[in-house]
C-alpha positions in Angstrom: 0.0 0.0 0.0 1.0 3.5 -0.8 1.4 6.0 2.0 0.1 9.0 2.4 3.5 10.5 2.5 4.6 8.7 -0.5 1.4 10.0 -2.6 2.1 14.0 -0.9 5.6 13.4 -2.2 4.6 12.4 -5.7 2.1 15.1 -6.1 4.6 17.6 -5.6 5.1 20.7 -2.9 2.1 22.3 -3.4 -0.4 19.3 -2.1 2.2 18.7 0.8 2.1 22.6 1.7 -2.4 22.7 1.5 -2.0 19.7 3.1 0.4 20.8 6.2 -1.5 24.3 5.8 -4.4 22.8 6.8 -3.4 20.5 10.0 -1.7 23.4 11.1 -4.6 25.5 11.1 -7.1 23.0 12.9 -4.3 22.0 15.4 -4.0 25.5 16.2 -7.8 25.2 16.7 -7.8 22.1 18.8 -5.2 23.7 20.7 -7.4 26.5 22.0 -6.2 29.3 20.3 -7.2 32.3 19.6 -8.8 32.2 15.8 -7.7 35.0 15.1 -3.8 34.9 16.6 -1.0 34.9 15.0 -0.6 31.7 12.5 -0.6 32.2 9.0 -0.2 28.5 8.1 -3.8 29.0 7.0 -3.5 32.4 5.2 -0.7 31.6 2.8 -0.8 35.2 1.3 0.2 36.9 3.9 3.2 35.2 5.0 5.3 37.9 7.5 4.0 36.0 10.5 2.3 39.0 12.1 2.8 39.0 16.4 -0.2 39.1 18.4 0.1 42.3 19.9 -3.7 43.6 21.7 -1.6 45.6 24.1 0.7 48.7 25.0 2.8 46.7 26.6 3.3 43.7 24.6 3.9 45.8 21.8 6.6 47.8 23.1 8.2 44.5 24.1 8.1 43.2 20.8 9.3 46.3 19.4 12.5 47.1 21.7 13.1 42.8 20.5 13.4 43.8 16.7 16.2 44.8 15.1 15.8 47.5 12.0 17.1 47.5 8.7 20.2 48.6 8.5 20.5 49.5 4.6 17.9 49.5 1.3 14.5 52.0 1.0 13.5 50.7 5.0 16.8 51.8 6.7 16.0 52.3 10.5 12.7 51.1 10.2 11.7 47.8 12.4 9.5 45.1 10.6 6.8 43.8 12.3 6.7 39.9 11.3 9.0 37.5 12.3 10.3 37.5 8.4 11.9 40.2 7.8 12.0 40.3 4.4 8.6 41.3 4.6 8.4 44.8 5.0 4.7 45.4 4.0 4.2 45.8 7.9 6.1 48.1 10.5 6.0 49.2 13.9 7.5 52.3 15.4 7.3 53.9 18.3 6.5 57.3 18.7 5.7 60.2 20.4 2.9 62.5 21.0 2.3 66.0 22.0 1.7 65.1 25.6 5.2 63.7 25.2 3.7 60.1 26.1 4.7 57.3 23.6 2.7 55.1 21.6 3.0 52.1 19.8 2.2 52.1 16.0 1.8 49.1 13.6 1.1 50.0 9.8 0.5 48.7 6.7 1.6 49.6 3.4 2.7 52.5 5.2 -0.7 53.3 6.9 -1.4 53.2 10.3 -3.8 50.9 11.3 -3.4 50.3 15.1 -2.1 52.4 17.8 -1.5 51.5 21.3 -1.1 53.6 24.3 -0.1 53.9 28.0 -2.9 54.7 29.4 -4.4 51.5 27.8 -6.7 52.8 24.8 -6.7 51.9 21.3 -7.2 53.6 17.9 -8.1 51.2 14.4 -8.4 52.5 10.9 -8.4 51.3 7.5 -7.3 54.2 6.2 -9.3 54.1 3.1 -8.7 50.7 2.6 -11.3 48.3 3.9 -9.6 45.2 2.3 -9.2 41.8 3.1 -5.8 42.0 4.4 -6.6 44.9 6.3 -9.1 43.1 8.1 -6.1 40.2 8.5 -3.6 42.4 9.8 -6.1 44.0 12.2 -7.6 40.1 13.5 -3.6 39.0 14.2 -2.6 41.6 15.7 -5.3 43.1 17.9 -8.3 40.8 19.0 -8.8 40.3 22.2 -11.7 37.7 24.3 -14.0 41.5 23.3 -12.9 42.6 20.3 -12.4 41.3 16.8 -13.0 42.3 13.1 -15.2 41.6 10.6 -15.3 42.2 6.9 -19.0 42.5 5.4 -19.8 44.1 2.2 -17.0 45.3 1.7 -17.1 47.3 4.9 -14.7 46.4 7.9 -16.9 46.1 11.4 -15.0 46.0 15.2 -16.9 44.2 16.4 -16.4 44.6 20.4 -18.7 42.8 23.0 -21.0 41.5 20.4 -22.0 44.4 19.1 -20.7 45.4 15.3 -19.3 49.1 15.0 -18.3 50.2 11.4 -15.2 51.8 11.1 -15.0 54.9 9.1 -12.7 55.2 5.9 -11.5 58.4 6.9 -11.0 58.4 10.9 -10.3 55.7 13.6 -12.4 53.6 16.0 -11.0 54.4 19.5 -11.6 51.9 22.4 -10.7 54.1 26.2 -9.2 52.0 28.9 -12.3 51.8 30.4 -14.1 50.2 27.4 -16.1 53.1 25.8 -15.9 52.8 21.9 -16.1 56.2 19.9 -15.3 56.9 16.4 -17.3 54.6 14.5 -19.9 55.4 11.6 -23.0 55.5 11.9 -24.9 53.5 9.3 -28.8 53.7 7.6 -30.8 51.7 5.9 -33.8 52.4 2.9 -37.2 51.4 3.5 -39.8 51.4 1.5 -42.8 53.6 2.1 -45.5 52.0 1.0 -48.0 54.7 1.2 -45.7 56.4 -1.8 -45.3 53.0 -3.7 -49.1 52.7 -3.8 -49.4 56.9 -5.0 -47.2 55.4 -7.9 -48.8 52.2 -8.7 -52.2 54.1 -8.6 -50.8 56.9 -10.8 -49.5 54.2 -13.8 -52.5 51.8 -13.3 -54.0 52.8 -16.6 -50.7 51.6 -18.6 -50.2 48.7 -16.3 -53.4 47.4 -16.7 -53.1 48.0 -20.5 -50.0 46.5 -20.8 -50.7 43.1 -19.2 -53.8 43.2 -21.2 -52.1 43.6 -24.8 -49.1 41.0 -23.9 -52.0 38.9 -23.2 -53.5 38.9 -26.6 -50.4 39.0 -28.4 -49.0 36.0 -27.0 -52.4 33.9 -27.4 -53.1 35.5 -31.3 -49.2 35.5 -32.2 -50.4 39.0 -33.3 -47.4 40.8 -34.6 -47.1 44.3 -33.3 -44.2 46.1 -35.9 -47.6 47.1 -38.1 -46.8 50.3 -40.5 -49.3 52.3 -38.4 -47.3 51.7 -35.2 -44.1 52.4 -36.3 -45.7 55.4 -37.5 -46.7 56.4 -34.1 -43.2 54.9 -32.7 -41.2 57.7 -35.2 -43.4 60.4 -33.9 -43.1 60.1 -30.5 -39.3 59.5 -31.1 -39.6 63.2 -32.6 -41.1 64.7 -29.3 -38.3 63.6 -26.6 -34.5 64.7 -28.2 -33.2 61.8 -25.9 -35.7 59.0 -26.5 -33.5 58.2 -29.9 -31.3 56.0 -27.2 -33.9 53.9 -26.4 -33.9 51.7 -29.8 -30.8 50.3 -28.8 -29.0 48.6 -25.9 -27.3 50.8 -23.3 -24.8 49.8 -21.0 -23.6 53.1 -19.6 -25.1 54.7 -16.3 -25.8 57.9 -17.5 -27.2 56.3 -20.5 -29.8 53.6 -19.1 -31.1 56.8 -16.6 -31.8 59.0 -19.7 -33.4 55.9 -20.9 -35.6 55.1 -18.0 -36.5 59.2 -17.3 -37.6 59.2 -21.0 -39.7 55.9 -20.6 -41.7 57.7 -17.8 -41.9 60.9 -19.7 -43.6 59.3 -22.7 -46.0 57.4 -20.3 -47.0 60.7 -18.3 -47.3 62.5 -21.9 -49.8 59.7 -23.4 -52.1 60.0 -20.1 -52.9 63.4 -21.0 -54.3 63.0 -24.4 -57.5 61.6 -25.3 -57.8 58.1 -24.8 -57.8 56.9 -28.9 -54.2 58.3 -28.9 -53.3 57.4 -25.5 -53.9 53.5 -26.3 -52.0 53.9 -29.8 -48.9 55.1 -27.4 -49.6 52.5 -24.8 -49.1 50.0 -27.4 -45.7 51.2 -28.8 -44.9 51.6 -25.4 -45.8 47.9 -24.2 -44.0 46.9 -27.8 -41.1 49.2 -28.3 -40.0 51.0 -25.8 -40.6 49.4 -22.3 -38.4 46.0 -24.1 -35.7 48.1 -24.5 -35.8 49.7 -21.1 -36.7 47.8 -19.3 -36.1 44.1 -20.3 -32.0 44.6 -21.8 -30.8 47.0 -19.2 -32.3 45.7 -15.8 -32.0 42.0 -16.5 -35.5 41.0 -14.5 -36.7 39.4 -17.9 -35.2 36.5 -17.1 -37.2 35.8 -13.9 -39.7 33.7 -15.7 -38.3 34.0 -19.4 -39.5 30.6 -21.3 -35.6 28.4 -22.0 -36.3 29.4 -26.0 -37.8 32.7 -26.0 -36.7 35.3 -27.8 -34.8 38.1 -26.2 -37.5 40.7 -25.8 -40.3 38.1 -24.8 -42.1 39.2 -21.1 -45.1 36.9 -19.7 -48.1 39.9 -19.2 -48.3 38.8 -15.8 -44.6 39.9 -15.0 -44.9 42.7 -16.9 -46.9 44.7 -14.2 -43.9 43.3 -11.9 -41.3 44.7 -13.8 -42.6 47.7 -14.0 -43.2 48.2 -10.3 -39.7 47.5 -9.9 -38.4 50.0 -12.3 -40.4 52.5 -10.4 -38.2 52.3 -7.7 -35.3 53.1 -9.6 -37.4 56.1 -11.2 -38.7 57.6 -8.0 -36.2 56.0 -5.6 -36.2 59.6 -3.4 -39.8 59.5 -3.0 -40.9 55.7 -2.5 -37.9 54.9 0.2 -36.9 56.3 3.7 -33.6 57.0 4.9 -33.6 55.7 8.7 -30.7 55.1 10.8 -29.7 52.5 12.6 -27.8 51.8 15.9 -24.5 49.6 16.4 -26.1 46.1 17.0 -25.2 42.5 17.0 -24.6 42.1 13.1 -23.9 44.2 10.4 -26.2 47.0 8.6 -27.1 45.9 5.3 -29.2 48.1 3.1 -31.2 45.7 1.0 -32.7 48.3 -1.0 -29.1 50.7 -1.7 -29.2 49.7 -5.2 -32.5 51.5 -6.1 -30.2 54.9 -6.1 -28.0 54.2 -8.4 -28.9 57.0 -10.4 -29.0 59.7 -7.5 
């Protein structure tokens, strides 16, 4: 029988390193260490070996222990990993205007952490809410309170439970006696239903119109490009000097909100003529021009889209659907509430941000 070894060894370095990577990394578990401390066996990216350092004291032992460079671009500066030839991540002591001395660890020549006398702590991403930022801050500064926690793209301390986002500009600061300051304060949308239903109320006429005439057209196989619609679908092309967009696909913001202001625009314009001409432009509407808006640019024709439908194919009952949903996108400011929202025990996440894309 083969061993286990032998097989490692004939598979080459890299299934003997995932493979010791990941022993390491549970024994370090079973072990009861901290999950956050200071083995990089299981992140093989970021290889310096970064100290765990959550206080003033430890910190300023470990940096009175390391030697700095002594030639090249980091001259005089002291690494902060136990390999040196890393020097992605620093720490320097320095002092302040009170003329007490604090501890700094950086990254990429940013300061992250900073350790004090007294006992408190400042974090910052500096701009950067990355990934490693988020590793450098877990090895080096988590405590039995604090850790950190990267969640859409946003980097949380997360102290006592409770999730505190840190700012991109500015620093979370945790005192000696455990008050945390500094952190942003975060809001969600809503949706104000008493707004949405104004809307739906307003465009019922077209809704109902359009989910009418799919209907047919689906059941009859009537086809709707007839000489006297495209007729009607040149004129009203005429009236709106950025409509001329909406025959073809857009991909650019500014382009699919010209589309979608001009889709509205053409709606609000038909309800005010008399109701002979207002169906004619419903129906080039229902054909032409919500298709192209609506369908190519948001994507939401694929919810129920038949496997060999063509690309501009809607079921009438979705259509109504649709169209509620690009309302939000239209009238985002008036159908949504901006509320804030407390630190609490998991992240903010605003469901509903990407209505506003175009605000």
């Amino acid at each position: 029988m083969v061993s286990i070894h032998a097989r490692l060894v004939h598979g080459g370095w890299s299934a003997t390193h995932d493979v010791r990577r990941h022993l390491v990394g549970l024994s370090h578990l079973w072990l009861g260490g901290n999950m956050y401390g200071n083995s990089n066996a299981k992140n093989g990216w970021m290889p310096e070996g970064l100290p765990h350092l959550p206080t003033y004291e430890k910190a300023l032992a470990h940096w009175e222990s390391v030697r700095p460079y002594t030639k090249g671009a980091d001259q005089g500066k002291r690494p902060m990993g136990e390999k040196r030839r890393y020097s992605r991540s620093i720490i320097r002591k320095v002092q302040q205007l009170t003329g007490d001395d604090a501890i700094v660890l950086s990254y990429y020549n940013n300061d992250v952490v900073r350790l004090y006398a007294d006992g408190s702590k400042r974090f910052s991403t500096c701009g950067y809410p990355s990934i490693s930022t988020t590793h450098v801050l877990n090895e080096t500064s988590t405590t039995n309170a604090l850790r950190f926690s990267r969640e859409k793209g946003k980097i949380y301390a997360v102290y006592k439970g409770t999730f505190y986002c840190m700012p991109d500009r500015g620093y979370v600061e945790v005192s000696a006696s455990g008050a945390i300051t500094g952190y942003e304060c975060e809001s969600q949308h809503t949706i104000c239903f008493d707004a949405m239903k104004a809307k739906r109320d307003k465009y019922a006429a077209f809704t109902t119109y359009m989910k009418d005439i799919l209907t047919i057209s689906q059941h009859v196989d009537e086809n709707p490009n007839t000489e006297d619609m495209e007729a009607v679908f040149v004129d009203m092309l005429r009236e709106f000097r950025y409509v001329p967009a909406l025959k073809s696909n857009i991909r650019s913001e500014r382009g699919v909100k010209n589309s979608l202001w001009a889709l509205f625009d053409l709606i609000d314009e038909a309800m005010g003529l008399e109701q002979e001409e207002m169906l004619k432009r419903f129906y080039v509407i229902a054909h032409k021009f919500f298709p192209s808006v609506v369908l190519d640019n948001f994507n939401i024709y694929k919810w129920n889209r038949p496997p060999n439908a063509g690309d501009r194919y809607v079921l009438a009952e979705d259509a109504v659907k649709h169209f509620h949903e690009v309302i939000k996108y239209r009238f985002a400011d008036e159908v949504f509430e901006k509320k804030n929202v407390a630190p609490r025990d998991k992240a903010v996440h605003d469901s509903n941000k990407h209505y506003f894309i175009f605000n």
